[in-house]
N, C-alpha and C positions, 0 to 999 in steps of 0.2 A: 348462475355463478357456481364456480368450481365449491365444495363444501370444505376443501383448505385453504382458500381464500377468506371463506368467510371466518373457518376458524385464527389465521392469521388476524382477520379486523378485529375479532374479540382479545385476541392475545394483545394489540396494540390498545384496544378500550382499557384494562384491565391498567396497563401502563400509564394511562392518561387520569385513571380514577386513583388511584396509588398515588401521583406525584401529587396530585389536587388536593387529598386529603391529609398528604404532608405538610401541605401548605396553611390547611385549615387548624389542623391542630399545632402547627406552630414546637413541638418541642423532640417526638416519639419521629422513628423512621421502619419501615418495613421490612420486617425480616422475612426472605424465601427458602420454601423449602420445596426443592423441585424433586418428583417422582414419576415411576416409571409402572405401569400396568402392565401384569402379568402378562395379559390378554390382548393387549394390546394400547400403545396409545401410551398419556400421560398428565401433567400439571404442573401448575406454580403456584401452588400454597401461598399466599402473603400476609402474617401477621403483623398488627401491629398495637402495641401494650405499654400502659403506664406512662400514658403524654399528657400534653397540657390539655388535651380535651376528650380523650379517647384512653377507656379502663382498658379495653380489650374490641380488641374487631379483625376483619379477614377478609381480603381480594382473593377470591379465588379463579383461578384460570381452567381449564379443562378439556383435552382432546383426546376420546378415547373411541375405541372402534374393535370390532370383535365377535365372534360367532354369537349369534342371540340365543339366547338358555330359554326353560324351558318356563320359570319365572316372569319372564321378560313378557313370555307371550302369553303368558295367562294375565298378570297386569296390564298390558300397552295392547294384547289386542292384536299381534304385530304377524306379519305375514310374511316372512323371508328368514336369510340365514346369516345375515352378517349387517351391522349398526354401525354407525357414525356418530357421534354426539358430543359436540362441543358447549362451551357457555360459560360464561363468571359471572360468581354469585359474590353478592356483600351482605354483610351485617358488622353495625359500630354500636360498642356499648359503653357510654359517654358516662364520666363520672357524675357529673352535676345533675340531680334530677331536676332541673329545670331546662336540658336539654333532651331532645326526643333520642330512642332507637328507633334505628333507619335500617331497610333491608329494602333489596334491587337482586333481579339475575334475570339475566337472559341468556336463553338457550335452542339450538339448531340439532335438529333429529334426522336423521336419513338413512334408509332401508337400502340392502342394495338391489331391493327391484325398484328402488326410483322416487319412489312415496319420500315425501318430506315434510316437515312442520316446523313452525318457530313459538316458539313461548318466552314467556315472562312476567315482569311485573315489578312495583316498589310500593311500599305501604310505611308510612312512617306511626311508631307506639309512641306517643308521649307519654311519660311517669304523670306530668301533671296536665288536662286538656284545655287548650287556651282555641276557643273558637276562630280569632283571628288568626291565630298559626297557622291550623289547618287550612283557613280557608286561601291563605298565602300558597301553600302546597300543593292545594289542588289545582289554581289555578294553573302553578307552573304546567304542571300536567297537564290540566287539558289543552294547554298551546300546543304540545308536541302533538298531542291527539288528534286536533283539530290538524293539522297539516300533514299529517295521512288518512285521516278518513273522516267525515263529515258526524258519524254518530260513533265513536270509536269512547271518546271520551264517557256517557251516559251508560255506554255496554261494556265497557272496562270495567268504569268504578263499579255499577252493579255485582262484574263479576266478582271484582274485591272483596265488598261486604261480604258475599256468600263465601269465599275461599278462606280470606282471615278471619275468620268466625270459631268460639271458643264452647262448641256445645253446649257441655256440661257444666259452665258459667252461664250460659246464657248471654254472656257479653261479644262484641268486637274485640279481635288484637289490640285496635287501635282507633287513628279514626283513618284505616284504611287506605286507595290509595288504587292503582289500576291493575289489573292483573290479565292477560291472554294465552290462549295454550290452541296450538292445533291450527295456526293459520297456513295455509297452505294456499296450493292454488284457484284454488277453490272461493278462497275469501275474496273477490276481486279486485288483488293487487298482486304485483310477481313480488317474484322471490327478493330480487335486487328493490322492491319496494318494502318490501317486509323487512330485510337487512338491515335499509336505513332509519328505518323508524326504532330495530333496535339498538344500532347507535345513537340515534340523538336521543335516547331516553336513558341510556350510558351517560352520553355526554351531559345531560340533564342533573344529574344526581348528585356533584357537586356542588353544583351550584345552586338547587334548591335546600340541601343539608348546611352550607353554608350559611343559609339565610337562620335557620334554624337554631344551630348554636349562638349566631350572632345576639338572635332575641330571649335566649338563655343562657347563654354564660355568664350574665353579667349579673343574675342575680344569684343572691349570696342563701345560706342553706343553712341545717343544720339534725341531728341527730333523727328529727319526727319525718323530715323529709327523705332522710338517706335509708328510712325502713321503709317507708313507702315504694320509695323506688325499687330494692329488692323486692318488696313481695307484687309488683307490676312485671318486673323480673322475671319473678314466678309465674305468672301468666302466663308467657313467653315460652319457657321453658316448655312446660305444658302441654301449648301450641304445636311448638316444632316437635315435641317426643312422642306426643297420641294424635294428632290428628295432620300432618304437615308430611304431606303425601311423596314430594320429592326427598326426606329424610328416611321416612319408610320404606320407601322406594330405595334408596341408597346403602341404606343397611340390609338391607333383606338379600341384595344382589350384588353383594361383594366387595361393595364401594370402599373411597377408602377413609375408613372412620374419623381419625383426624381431622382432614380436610370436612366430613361432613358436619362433625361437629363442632365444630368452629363458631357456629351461630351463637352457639352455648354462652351465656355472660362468667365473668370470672363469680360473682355472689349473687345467691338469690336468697330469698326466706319464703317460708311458709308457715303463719300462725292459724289455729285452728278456730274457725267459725270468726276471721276478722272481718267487722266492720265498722265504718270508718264512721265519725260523730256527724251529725246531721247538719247541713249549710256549714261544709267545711268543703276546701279543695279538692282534698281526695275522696268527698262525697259529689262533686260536681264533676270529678273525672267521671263515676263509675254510671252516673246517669246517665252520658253520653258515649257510652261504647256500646250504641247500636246501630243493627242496618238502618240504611237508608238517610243517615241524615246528610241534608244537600248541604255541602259547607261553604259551596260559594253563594248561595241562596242565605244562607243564615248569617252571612256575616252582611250584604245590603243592607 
């Protein structure tokens, strides 16, 4: 498949995740801010802030193409002189902390000696860890998984745990969620198979985030909760600024800051040496932000 074809389906995914989410939160509408690379190539920014369910969050679009620096190829490895690279990323940060932040993107690479890959991935953070939530999430996931590749699901999630992982916490992001990089033809599926699987896990993403608010918006909050949630916030933050390869990546090479950091929540906290009272909630989140736990295993 032609690689502006493909970047058209994600420029139509991006539309399809945008209206859904308008939907879900019910009040905020999406503000664009569409831009143009130097180098080549361009975006659609899509904010959207201060709704019935959503503090701050961003659709982002992305087609950008361009002689490869010299960066590029001490990073990616990369063997040629001119790049392709499309993909929209999300990240929503929900006021109520009895609702999770959610992050999704998927993205198409291509060399112009021919080499190509697809990546991606979604991992939901919850402020507060509810083992049936997660184990709701994952399943949704592994359905799409399951109908493109028989062990997709198992080698995903693994790859998750290791990717969203917070060092020097020692904790997960979150409880994680699938994540692939690098599938090519090599992976034995084409191209037009690897496409489709990163749409319907586009397509997926409202409609498991959906489920998600639904089983936390309805519970009511207050002062002890809303610090929490900033300093889980802070986690976050963290994540994406010292170890979250594609921000590093994006800054380091020119990218364009705005749009990259967008993940950014509007408030975060950080108190010093905080931890949390013993057989309390936000002592049973922090237990459970680590690899490996099986969440559809743990909720039978």
């Amino acid at each position: 498949m032609d690689k502006f074809l493909i970047a058209n389906q994600f420029e139509h995914l991006q539309d399809h995740i945008c209206k859904k989410v308008q939907e879900i939160d019910g009040v905020a509408f999406f503000k664009e801010d569409k831009w143009q690379r130097e180098e080549g190539g361009g975006g659609r920014t899509r904010i959207i802030e201060e709704g019935g369910v959503i503090e701050k969050g961003g659709v982002n679009f992305s087609a950008v193409h361009g002689p490869v620096s010299d960066l590029m190829k001490k990073q990616l490895g990369l063997d040629g002189k001119e790049f392709f690279a499309s993909g929209v990323s999300i990240v929503l940060h929900p006021f109520n902390p009895n609702v999770p932040i959610i992050h999704m993107n998927v993205r198409y690479f291509e060399m112009d000696t021919g080499v190509f890959w697809f990546g991606g991935g979604i991992d939901l953070t919850p402020h507060y860890v509810i083992p049936e939530n997660a184990a709701l999430f994952h399943a949704g996931l592994k359905k799409v998984c399951d109908r493109f590749k028989a062990d997709a699901y198992e080698s995903y999630k693994n790859w998750a745990d290791d990717y969203f992982f917070i060092p020097h916490r020692d904790e997960t992001r979150g409880v994680g969620g699938i994540f692939f990089d690098h599938l090519d033809g090599q992976s034995g599926k084409s191209k037009d198979e690897i496409l489709n699987f990163c749409i319907e896990l586009g397509q997926l993403f409202p409609e498991v985030y959906q489920q998600q608010v639904e089983l936390g918006k309805v519970k009511s909050y207050g002062e002890e909760e809303l610090q929490w949630r900033n300093i889980r916030r802070g986690r976050y933050v963290e994540f994406n600024l010292v170890h979250d390869k594609g921000t590093k990546f994006g800054l380091l090479t020119g990218g364009r800051t705005e749009s990259i950091l967008m993940s950014l929540p509007k408030e975060a906290n950080w108190f010093y040496n905080y931890e949390p009272k013993a057989d309390t909630a936000e002592a049973l989140t922090l237990s459970m932000l680590k690899k490996g736990v099986d969440w559809l295993g743990l909720n039978n």
